[in-house]
Every structure is written in C-alpha cells, then in structure tokens.
N, C-alpha and C positions, 0 to 999 in steps of 0.2 A: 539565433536561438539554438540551444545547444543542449541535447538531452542525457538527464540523469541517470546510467544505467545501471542496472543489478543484473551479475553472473552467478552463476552458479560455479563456486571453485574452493575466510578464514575468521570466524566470531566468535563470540560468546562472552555474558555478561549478566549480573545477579539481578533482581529485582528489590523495590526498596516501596512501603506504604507511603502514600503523598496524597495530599486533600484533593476533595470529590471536587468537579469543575462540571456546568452543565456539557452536554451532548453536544458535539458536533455532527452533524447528517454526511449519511456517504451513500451516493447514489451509484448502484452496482446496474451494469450490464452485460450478463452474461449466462442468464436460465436458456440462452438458444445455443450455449457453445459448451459450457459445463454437466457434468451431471446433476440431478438435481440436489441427491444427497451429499456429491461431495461440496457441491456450493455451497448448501448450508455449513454444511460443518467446516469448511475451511472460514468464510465469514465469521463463526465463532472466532475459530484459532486466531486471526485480524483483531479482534476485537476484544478480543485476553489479551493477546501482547499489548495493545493499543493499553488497555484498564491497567495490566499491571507497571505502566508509565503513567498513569494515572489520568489517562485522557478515554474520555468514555463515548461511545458512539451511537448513532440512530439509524438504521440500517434502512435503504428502499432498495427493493427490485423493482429496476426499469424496465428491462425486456418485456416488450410486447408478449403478454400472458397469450397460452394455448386457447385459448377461447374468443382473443382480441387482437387485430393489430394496432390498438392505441393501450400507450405505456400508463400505467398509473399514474392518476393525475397531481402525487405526493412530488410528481419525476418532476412537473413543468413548472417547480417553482423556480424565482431568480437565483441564480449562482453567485452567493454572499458570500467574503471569506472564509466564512466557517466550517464550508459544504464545500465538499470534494464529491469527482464524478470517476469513480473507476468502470474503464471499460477492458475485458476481456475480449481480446480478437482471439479467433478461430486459427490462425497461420502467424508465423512469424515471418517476417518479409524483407529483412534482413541481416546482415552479420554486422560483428561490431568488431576492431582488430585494436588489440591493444598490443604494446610493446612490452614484452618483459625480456628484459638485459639488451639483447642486439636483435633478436629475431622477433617478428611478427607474428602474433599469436590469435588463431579465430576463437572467437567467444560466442555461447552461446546466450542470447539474451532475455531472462526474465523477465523482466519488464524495466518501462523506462516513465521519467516525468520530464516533459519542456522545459529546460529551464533559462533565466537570460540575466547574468547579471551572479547578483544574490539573493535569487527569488525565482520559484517554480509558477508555473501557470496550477490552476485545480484541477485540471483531469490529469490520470496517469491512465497508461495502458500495460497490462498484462498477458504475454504472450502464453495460452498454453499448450499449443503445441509443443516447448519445448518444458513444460511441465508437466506433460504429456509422456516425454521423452526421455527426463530426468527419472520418473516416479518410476518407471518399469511396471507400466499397470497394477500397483498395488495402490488402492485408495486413501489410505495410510502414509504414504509418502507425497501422494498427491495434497491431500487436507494441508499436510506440514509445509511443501515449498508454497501452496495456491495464498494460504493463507499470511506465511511470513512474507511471502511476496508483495502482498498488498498492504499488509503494515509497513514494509520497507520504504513503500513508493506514496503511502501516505505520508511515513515521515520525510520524504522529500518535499513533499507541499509545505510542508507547515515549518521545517529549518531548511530550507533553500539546496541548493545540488551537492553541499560536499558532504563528502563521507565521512566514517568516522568508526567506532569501534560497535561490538555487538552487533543488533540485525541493521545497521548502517554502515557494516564494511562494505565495499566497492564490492569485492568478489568471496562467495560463500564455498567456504569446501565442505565439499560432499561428505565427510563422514561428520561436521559439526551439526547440520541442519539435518539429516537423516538418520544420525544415530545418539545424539547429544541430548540429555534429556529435554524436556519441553522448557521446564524453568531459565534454560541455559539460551535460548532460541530469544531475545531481549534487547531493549533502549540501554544504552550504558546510563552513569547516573549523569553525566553531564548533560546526555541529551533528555535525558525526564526531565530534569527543569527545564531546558528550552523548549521543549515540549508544550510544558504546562503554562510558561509565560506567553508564547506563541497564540494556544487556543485561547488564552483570559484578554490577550488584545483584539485577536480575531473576534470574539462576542460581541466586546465593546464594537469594535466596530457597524458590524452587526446592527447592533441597538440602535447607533448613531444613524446609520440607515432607515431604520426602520422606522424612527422618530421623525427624519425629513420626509419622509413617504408620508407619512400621518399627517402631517401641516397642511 
C-alpha cells in the first residue's frame, strides 16, 4: 500500500460550469483537533472547490460532540463508494523525503490517501500540525491550505494517487495557495470530467448496493 501525498511547495487552474450530480457524503473528524470556526469555514472552502468541479457534497461531523462521547449516528453508516471519511490527526508523525535532482529533500506533509495500484482506499488523513505551521497563526491561511487540503485528498479517492496539474500538483508552492486568488486554488479541466464520471459511477454503484440490500 502506498500513500498519496500532498506538500506544501506549484498550481493553478480556471474553473468551467458542468451539470449538477447528486451529493456525495464526507464524513469529517476533527471538531476535537480544529478550531471550530476555522473547521467550518475551511469545509466550505472543500466544498467550493469540490462544486466548482462540479461534484457537490453532504457534510457530517463525526467527532464525538462536547456533550457526548457517541459520534452522530449520520457517522455509523456503511462506507459506499460515494462516501469518503476525512480524518484530521492532531501531530504529524512523520516526514516524507523526496528526491529532487541528486539530493534528498525533507518534506513537510499535508495530508496523505492509501493508495495500492490505481485506486485510493476512502479515508484520507489531514495533518494540521503542519497546517498549523504553514498558516503562521492567521486563520485566513489556515481556511485556504485546511480546506484545499481536503479537496486535494478527496480528489485522490475518487481519481486514484497520481497527480496532475491545479490543486492535484504533487507539491504546492507557498505563494500559489496563500497568495493566488481563490478561483486560481482548482480541478484542471481534465480532471473535472474525471471527476464528475468518477462520482456518476460511484452512485450507480451505490444504487446497485442498495437494491441487493433491499432483496
């Protein structure tokens, strides 16, 4: 198994209108390691880039709620292709060393997806400690890497581990994703359609499941 990672180091890419597809669910955990305000608003940011590739989402928080240690019970349904689980850990727990020209370079890692083959497993994890560490305590920086971060590592679930251009380059530099306007922060156009063909097989499947379930 071999995991799909995203740095923090080169994107950007227009957006283009594309027909409405139902909702795919993304079950979030991370109200005990996020702030609360920036979780919302970075899940938005996820969720605009996600729309403006034309794939539209249904949002759960799983984190056992301040009043409960049992997650909402929207969390304990079966994990169908359609439904991704992003978990947000507290630390990042280790380094990633990639090779650029002859020398060994440490990378710091945003988040990563399982993947094995041509195909990612459905949870990805999201380090933010080092988005933490990136943003320089402005919340504002934080929203923009939290949330492209998880669009990124969604779109690894759904087109499998390789990269590619826009918010699916390998490595993001710091002044594209922190200074580059938001529209620029994007699915290139090739992967909007693999995108949108992706989730319209994912449902079918779905269906198919849900139809033997009912038998």
């Amino acid at each position: 198994m071999n995991p799909s990672i995203l740095t923090l180091m080169g994107l950007v890419m227009s957006a283009a209108p594309s027909e409405a597809l139902p909702p795919i669910q993304v079950f979030l955990h991370g109200s005990t390691v996020v702030p609360a305000g920036v979780l919302i608003e970075a899940r938005q940011e996820a969720a605009r880039i996600l729309r403006e590739a034309g794939v539209e989402t249904q949002w759960f928080e799983c984190s056992p709620s301040a009043g409960s240690a049992q997650p909402e019970p929207a969390c304990e349904v079966a994990l169908l292709p359609s439904r991704v689980v992003v978990m947000i850990a507290a630390r990042w727990k280790r380094h990633y060393c990639r090779v650029r020209g002859s020398a060994p370079v440490l990378m710091e890692v945003l988040g990563e997806a399982t993947c094995s083959g041509q195909s990612c497993n459905n949870d990805v994890t999201i380090y933010f400690q080092i988005v933490e560490r990136r943003a320089q305590r402005s919340d504002a920086r934080r929203v923009r890497l939290l949330g492209g971060a998880i669009a990124h590592e969604i779109g690894h679930v759904l087109l499998g581990p390789e990269h590619s251009t826009g918010i699916m380059a390998a490595d993001w530099a710091e002044k594209d994703v922190l200074r580059a306007p938001a529209d620029k922060l994007l699915f290139s156009a090739a992967d909007r359609g693999r995108l949108q063909q992706q989730v319209r097989a994912r449902l079918g499947v779905d269906q198919q499941v849900a139809s033997g379930a009912g038998r």
